[in-house]
N, C-alpha and C positions, 0 to 999 in steps of 0.2 A: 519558594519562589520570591524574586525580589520585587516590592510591590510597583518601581518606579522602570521597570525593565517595559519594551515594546516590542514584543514577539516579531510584531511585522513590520520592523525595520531590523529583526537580524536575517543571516545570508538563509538565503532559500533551500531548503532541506532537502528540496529535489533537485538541486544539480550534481549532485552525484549517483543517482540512480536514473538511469531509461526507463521509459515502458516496454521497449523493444527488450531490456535485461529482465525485467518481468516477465515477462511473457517466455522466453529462453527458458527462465527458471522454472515455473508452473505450469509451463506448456497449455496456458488456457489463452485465450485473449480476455484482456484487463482494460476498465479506462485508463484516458490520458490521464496521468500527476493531479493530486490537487494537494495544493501544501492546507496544511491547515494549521491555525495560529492558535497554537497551543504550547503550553509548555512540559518537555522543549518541545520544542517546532519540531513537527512530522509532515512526512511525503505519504499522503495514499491512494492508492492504487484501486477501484471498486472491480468488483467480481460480477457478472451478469450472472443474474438466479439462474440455475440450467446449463449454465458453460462449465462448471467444474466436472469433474469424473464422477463417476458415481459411483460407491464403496460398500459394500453387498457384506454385511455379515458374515460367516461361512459357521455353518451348521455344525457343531462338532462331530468328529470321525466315530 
């Protein structure tokens, strides 16, 4: 990382993804975008504890 860089004056990491395309995808409801200023810059998305599916081991046959 370049020490003189400022994450939060480059372009917004979420304007190419929706929450609406989130949500399309994982079929859960997700919060709104929050960029976060890191490097590089990420868009994320939070999951509500309990909204995802829930995925059951299966016993071997």
């Amino acid at each position: 990382m370049h020490g003189s860089w400022d994450v939060s004056q480059l372009a917004d990491p979420c304007r190419t993804l929706t929450q609406e395309e989130v949500v399309q995808v994982l079929k859960i409801p997700v919060n709104p975008a929050l960029k976060v200023d890191s490097w590089p810059p990420v868009c994320a998305f939070g999951i509500t504890p309990g909204s995802a599916p829930s995925h059951r081991a299966r016993s071997p046959a």
